[in-house]
ZAROKE-510215 format. One record per atom (N, C-alpha, C): x, y, z; residue in one letter. Coordinates in steps of 0.02 Angstrom, whole numbers, plus 50000, padded with zeros to 5 digits. Each point is the difference from the previous one (the first is absolute). Example, Ala and Ser with C-alpha at 12.3 -4.5 7.8 and 13.67 -1.06 7.14 Angstrom:
REM residues 2
506604971650390A;499555005950000A;500455006050000A;499825005349964S;500425005950003S;499615005550037S;
This chain:
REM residues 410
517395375246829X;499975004950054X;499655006349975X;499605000650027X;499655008850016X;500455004349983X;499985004849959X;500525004249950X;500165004650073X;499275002750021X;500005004550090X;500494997550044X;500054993550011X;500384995250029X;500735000049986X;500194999149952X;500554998849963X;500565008050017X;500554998550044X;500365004650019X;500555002949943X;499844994349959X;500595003149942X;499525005849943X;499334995849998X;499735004449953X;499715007450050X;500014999050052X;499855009550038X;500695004950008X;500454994049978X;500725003449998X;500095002749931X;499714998249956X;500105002349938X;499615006049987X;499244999550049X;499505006349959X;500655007050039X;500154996250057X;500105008050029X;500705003549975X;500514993949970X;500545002249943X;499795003549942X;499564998349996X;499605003549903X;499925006750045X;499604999250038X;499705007850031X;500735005150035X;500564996650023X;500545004049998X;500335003349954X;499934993149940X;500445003449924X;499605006349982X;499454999850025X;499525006049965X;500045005950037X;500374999050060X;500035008150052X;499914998250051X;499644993350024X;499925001250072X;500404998850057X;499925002050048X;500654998650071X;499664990550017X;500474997349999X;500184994350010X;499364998750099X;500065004450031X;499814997050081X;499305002150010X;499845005649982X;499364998949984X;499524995649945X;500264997749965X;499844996249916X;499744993950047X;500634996250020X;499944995150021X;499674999850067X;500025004550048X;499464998750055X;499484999049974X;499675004749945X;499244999949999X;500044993649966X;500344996749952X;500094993449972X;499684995450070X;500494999350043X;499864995950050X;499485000450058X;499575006749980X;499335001150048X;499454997349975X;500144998549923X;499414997349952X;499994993250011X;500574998649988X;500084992449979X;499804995850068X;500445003550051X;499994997550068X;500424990450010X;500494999949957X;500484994550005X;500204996650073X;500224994650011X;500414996750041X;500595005850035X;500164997250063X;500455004749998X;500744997549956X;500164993349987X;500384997749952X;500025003149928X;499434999849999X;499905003849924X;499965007149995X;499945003150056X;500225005849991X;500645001250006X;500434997250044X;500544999150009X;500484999549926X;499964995249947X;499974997349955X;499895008349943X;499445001749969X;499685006349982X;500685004450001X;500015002850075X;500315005550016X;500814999749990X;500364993350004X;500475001249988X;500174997949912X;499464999349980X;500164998349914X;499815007849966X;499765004650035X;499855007149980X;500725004550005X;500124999250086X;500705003750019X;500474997749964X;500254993750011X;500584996049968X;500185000049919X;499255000449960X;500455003649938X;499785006649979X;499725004250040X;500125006349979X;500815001150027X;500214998450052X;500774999250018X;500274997849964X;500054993349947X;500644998549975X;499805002049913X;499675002349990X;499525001249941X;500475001349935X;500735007250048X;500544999949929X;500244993349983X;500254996450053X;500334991949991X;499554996949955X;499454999450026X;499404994349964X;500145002249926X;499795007649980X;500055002049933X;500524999549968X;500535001350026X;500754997749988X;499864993749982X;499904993050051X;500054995749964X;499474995849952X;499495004949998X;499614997349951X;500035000249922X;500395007949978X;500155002549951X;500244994149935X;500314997950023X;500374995049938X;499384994249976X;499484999750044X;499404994249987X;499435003649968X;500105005749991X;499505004449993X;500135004749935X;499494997849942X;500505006749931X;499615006750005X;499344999650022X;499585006750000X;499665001150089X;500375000950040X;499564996150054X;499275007950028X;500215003749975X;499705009249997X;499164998549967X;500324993249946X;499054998849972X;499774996550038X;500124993850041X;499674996350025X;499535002650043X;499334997449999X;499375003550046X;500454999750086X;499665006850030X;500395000150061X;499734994950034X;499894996950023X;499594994950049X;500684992949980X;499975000049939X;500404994149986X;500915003150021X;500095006049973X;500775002050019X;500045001450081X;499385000450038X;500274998450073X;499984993450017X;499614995649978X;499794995050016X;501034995750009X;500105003649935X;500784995749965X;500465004250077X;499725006850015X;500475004050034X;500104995950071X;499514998850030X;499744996450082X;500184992649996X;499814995849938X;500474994049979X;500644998650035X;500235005749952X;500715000749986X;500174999550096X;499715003750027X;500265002850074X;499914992550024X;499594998949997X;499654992850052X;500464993949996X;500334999849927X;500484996249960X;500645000750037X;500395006349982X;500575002650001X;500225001150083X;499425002450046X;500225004650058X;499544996750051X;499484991449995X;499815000350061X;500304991150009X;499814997750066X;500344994249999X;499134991049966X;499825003649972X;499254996649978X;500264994449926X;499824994650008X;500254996649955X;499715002949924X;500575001849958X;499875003049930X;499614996949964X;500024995249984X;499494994349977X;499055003650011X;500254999350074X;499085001750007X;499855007950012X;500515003650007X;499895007749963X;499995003649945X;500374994549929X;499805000049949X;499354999349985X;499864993150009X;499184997949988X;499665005650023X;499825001950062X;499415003750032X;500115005249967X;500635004549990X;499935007049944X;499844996449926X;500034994349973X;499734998349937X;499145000250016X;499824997650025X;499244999550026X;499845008650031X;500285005450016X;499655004450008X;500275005249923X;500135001049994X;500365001849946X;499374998049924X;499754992850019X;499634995749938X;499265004950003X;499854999850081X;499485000249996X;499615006749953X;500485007350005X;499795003849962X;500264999749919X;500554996349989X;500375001349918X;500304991749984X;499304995249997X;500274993849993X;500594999049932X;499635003149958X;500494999949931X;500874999250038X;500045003450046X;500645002950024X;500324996450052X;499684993550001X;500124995250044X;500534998149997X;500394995749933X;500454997049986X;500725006350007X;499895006549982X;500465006150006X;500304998350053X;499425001750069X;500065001150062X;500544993650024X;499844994149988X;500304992850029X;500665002449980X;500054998849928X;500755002749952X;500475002850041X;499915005050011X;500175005250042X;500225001050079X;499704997850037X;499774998950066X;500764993550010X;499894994649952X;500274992950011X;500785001349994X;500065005749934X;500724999649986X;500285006550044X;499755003650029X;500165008650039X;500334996950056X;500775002249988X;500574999650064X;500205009050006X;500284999750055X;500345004150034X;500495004349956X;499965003649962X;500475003849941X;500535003250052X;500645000749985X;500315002050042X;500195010349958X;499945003050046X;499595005750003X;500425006450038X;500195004349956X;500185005250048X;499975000750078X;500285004750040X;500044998350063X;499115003250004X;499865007350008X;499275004349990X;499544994849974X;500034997349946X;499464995249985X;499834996250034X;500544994150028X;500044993950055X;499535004550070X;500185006750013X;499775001350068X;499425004749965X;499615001449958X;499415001749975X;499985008350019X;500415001649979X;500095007850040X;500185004249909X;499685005550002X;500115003649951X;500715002549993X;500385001049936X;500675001649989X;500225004250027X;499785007450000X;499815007150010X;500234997050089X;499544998250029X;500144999050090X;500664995250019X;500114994249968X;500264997050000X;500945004150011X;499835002749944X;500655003449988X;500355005750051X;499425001050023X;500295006850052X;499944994650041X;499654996050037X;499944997750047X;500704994450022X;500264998349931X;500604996250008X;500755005350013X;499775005849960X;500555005050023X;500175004750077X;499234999050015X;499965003550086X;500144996250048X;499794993749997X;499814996450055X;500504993950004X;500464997849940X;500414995849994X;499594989849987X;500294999250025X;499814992650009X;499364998849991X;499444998349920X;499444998050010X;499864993750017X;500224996350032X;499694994150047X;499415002950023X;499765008050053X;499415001150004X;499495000149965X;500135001649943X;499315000149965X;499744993449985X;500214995050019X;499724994249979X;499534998550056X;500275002050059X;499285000250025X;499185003049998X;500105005549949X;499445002949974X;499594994449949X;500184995450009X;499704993649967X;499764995550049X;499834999450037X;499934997050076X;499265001150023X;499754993749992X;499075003050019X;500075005150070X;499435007349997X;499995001550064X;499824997050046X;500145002150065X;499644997650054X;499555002450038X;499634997850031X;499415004050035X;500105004050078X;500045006149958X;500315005550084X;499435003150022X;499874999950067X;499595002150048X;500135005750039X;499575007049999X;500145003750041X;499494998050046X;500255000350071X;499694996750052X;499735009050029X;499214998950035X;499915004850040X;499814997750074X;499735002450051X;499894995350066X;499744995549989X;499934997350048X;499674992149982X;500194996049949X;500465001849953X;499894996349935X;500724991750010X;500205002850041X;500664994450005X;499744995050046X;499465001650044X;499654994850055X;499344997449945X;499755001849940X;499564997749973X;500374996649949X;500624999749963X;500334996249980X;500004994450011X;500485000250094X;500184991550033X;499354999049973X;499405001050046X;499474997150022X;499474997149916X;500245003649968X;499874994049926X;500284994549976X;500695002150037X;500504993349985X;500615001549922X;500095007149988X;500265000149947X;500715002750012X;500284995849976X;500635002449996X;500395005249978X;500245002650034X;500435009049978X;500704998450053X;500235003649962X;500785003650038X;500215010050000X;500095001950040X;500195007350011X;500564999449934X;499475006149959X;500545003149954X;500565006750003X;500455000449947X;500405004650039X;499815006850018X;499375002049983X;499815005450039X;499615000650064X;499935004150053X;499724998050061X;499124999849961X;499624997350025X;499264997849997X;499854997149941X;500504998449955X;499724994649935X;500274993750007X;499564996649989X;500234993349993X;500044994649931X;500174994350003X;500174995049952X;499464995349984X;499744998749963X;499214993950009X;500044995649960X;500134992150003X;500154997149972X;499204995149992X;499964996849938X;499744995849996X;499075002750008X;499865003349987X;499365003950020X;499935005149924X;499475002349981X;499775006349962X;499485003950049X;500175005449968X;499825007250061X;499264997849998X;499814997649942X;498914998650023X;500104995150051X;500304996850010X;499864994150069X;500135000750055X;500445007349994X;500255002850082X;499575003350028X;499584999250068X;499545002250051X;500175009050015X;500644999050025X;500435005450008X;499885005849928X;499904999149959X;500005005549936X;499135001950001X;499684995050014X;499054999950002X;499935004550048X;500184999450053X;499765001350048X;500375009650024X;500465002849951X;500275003749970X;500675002450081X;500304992049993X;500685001650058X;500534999349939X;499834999649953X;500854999749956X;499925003749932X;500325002749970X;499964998749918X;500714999949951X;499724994349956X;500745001449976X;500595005449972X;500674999449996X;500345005649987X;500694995550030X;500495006349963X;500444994849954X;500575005050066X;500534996750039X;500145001550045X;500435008649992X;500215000349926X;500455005249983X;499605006850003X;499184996649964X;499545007850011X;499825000550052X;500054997350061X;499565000850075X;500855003550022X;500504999849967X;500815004650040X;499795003949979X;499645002949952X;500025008549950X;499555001950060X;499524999650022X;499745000450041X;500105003950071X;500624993950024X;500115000050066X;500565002750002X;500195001649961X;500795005750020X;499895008149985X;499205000649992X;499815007150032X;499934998650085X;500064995550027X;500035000150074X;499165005450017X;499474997249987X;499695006850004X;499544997350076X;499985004950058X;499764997850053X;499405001550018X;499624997950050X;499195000550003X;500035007750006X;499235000749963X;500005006450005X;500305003549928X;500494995749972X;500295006749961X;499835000149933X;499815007849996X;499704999049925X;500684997349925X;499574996449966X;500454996049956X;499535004249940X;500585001649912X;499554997049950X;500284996249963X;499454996349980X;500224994249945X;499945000549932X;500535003249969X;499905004149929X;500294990749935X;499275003449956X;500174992549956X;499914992850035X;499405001650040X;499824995650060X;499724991649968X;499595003749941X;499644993349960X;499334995350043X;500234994750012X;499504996350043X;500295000850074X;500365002850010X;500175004750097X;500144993050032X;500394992549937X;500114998050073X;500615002250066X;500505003449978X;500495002950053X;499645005350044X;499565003949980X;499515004650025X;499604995350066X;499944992949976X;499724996150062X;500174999250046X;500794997449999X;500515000250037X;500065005650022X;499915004149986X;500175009150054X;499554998750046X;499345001349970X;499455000250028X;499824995650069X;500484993349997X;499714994850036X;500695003650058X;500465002650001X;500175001550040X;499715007050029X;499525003049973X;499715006850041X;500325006649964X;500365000549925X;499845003849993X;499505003349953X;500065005749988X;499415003149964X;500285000949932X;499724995149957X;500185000649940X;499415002649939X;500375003249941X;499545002049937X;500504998149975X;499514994649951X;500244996449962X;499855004449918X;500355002849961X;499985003849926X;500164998049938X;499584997349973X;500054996649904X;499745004649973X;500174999649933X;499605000349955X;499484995549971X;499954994550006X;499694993149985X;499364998850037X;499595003149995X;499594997750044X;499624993750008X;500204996749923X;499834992350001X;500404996350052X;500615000950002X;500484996050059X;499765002150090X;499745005249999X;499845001850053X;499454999250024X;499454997449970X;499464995550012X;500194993850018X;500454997349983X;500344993750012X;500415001950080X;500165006250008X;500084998550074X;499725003150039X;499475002249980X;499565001750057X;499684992750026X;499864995949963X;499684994349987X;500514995150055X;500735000949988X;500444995750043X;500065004550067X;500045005650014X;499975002950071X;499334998750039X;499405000349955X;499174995950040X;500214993550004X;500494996349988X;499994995050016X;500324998050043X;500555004550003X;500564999250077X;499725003650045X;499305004750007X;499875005250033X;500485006250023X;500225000749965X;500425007350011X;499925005149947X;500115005750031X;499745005549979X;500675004549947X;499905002549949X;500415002649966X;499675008449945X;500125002749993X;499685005649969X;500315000449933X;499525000049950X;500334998449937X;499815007949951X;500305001949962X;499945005949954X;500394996549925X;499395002349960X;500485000149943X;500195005649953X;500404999349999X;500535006649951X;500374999049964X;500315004349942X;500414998949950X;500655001050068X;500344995749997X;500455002050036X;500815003549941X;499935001149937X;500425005649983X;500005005850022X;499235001250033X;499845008150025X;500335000750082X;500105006150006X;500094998850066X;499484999750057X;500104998550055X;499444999550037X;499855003850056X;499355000950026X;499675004050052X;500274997550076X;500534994249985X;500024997450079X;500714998450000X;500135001950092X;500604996249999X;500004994350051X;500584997750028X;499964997250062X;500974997650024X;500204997550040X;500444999550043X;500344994549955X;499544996249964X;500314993649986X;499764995149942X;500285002249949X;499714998849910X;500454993249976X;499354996749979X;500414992649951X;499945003349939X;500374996349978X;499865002049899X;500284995049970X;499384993449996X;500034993749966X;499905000249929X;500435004449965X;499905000249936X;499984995649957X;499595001849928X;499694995949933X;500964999749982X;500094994049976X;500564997649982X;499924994949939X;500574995649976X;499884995349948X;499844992350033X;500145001350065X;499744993750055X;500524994549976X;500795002149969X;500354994749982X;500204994650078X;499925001750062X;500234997650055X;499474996650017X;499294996949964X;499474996950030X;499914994049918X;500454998949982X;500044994649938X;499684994950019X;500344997150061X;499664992650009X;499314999950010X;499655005150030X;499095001350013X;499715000549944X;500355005249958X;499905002449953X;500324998249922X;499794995049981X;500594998149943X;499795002149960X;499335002649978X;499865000549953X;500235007149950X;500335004950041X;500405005250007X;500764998549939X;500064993350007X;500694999449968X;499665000649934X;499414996849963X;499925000949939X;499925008949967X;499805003450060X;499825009849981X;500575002850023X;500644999450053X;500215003849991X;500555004149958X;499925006149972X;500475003549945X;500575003150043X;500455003049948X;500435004350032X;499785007550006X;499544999549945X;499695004249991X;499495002650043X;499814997450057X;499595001750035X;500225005850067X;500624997449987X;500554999550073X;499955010250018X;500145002749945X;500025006449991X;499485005250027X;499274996749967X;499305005450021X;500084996250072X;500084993550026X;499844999050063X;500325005850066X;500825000149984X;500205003950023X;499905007350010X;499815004049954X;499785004349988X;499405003150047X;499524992350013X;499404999750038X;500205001450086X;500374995050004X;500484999350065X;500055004850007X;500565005349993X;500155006650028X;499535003049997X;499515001849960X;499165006150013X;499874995750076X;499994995650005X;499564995850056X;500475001950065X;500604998849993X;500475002950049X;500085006850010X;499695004549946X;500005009350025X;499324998650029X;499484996749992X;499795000950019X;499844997150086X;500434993650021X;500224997750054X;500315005650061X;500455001249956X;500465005850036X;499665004550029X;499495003249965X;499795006650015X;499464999250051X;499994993750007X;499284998250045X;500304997850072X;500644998349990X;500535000050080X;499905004450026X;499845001050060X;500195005450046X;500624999550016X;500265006550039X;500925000750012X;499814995750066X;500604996649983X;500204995150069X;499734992749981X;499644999449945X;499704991049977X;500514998349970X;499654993149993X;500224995349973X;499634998449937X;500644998449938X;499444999549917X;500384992349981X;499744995350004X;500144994649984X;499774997449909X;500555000649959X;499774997949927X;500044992349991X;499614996449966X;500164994149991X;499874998649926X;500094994049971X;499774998449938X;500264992250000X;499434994749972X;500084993349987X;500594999949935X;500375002549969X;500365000149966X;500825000050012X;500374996949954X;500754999850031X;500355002249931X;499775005649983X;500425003849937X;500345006950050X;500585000349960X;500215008250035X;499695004349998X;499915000049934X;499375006149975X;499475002150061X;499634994749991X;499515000450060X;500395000850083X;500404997550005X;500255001350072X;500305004050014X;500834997250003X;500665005450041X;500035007549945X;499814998549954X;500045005649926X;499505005050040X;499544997449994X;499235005050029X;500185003450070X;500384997150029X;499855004450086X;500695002249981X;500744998149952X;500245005250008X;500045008049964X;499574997549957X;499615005849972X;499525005050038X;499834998350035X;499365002550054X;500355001550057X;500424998950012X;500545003850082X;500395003249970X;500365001949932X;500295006049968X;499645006149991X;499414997449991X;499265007249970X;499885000550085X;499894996450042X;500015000550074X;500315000950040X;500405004350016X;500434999150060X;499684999050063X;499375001850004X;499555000950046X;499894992750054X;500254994249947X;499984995550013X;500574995649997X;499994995150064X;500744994249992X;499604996350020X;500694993349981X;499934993949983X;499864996650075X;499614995150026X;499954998050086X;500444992449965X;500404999850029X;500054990249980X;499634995650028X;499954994449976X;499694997050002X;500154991150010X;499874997650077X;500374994250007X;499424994549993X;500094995349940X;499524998249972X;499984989750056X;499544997749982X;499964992950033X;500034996749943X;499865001149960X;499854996949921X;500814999449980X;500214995249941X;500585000949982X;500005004749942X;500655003949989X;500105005449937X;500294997649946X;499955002249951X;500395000549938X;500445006749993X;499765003850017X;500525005749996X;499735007450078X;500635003050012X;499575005850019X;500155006849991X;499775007150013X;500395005649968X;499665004350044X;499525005849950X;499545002750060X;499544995650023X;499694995149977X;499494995350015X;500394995049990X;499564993150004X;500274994450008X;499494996749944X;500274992249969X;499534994849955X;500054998250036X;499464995949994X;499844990850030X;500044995249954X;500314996050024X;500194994049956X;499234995950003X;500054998049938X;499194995750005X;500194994250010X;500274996550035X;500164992450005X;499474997850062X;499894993350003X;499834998550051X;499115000549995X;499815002649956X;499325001749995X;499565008050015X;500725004949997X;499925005950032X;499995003049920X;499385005049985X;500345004549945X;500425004249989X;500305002849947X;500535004750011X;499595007849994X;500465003650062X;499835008050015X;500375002149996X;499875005849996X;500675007750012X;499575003750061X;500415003050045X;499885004850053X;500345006250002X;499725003950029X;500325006450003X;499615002150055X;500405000650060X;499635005050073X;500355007449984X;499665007649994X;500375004749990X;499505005650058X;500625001150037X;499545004050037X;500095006250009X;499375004950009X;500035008149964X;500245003650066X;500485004550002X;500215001550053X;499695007350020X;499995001650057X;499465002750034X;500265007149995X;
């Protein structure tokens, strides 16, 4: 087989290229724009990328005892053993012929290392493994996360391939049927469920009636309630897809990064839905020249509540990070605040489910504020906990959020 061809060996370049820094969903798209695979084989590809960057502590866990130096082995061959291991351990594919095919890709760059790889691969069972390891979650999260939230049965769903969520705009649910693809209404109003399809084959995304988004960030969104007409800003906006969603209902949004690389990326997705959005970029530690009625603040977080999209996150994140992030958060929230007008609405969010980042942060920020209280918030999504804001439980295929509606009184 054609090495181009071969879904195990495009699964491996784009593992090497993760161990080295890169985000796992872009790696592998452009992987699969080159190659241009089956849809089986992409199918195949994509879940041998996700699936052991997900179980990756387990895999290493149980590779350890087969392995005396495994830090020297050329990287190509220690993922090769890593994605093995997954295909072996965690899919239902007869082991026999997932051995072989990782012996044969594995050969082709470090034949010497052929016989290692088999060794290895043939005798690698299931090590039985701390609870954090088994669910591939760093200690540091693990630990608070078992002390806040009680019962981790949830997190095992952060191991769970995602699914493909659709924000629908007009037309986009009548261009759906009329392709023939199957969806179900997700739990937020205008996203839906898409089974059995990738977003390049959906008419509805071309033709710019949908784009994807994950049902929890299209709520951060929509619980500014913001109505036609009303000016919105979108602070920490990035690629403005919630900014779309304003927009597609009529109001007037400015969308504000600092990034202006990400924001080329949505100017690029709003020409494609045709809607209009006004973008500025700014340090948003500074304060700003504008206000308006009705401020998101989708803040830079450790993105621990987007694991399953994002697995590749479990190998970088520190505890150590947890601290400057926060730090960031509140400049971004004085600077949120101050951009409310009296009588708005300041909606904080963050893909993350640490305290730190959440109930810690806003109740820190309504003590320095009186100016501001808490709005509750009756969520459709299920919770994990709630206080001034609410989590979202990531089960089900939903990521985990924190919310906070606080509104400045007049």
């Amino acid at each position: 087989m054609n090495v181009r061809e071969d879904p195990r060996a495009l699964a491996l370049g784009v593992l090497v290229k993760v161990g080295r820094g890169r985000f796992a969903a872009p790696t592998l798209d452009l992987a699969l724009s080159r190659s241009g695979p089956e849809p089986q084989a992409a199918g195949l590809a994509t879940d041998l990328v996700y699936g052991t960057l997900r179980r990756l502590r387990w895999i290493d866990w149980s590779l350890k005892p087969l392995l005396r130096r495994p830090e020297r082995l050329p990287e190509a061959v220690r993922w090769a053993l890593r994605a093995g291991g997954y295909e072996k351990l965690f899919t239902p594919r007869p082991p026999y012929a997932s051995v072989n095919a990782w012996v044969e890709v594995a050969a082709r760059s470090h034949p010497r290392l052929r016989g290692l790889v088999n060794a290895v691969l043939r005798r690698l069972e299931p090590r039985p493994a701390p609870e954090a390891v088994r669910l591939g979650l760093p200690d540091f999260l693990y630990e608070e996360w078992r002390a806040r939230f009680g019962d981790p049965g949830w997190m095992e769903a952060l191991n769970e391939p995602a699914p493909l969520w659709l924000t629908l705009f007009p037309g986009g649910e009548a261009e759906l049927a009329a392709q023939g693809v199957p969806f179900e209404a997700g739990p937020v109003p205008g996203n839906v469920r898409v089974h059995g399809f990738s977003v390049r084959r959906i008419a509805a995304f071309r033709k710019g009636l949908a784009q994807p988004q994950n049902p929890a960030s299209l709520l951060a969104a929509q619980l500014l309630e913001a109505g036609s007409g009303e000016r919105v800003l979108d602070l920490a906006g990035g690629a403005a897809l919630k900014a779309a969603w304003l927009a597609a209902r009529g109001a007037q949004v400015t969308s504000v990064d600092a990034d202006a690389r990400r924001q080329r990326a949505g100017r690029r997705n709003l020409a494609r839905l045709g809607l209009e959005v006004a973008f500025l970029t700014r340090d948003l530690t500074r304060p700003l020249d504008l206000t308006a009625p009705k401020v998101l603040l989708d803040a830079p977080c450790l993105g621990t509540g987007t694991l399953r999209g994002h697995p590749e996150l479990r190998m970088r994140l520190e505890p150590e990070a947890l601290e400057p992030t926060v730090r960031l958060q509140a400049r971004l929230l004085e600077t949120a605040a101050r951009a409310t007008e009296p009588g708005g609405l300041l909606v904080y969010a963050v893909c993350s489910l640490t305290e730190a980042e959440g109930e810690e942060q806003v109740a820190r920020f309504l003590q320095a504020h009186p100016e501001f209280e808490p709005v509750e918030i009756e969520s459709p999504v299920p919770l994990l906990a709630r206080g001034h804001g609410v989590y979202v439980r990531p089960e089900n295929g939903l990521d985990g959020f924190y919310y906070a509606r606080l509104r400045r009184r007049s």
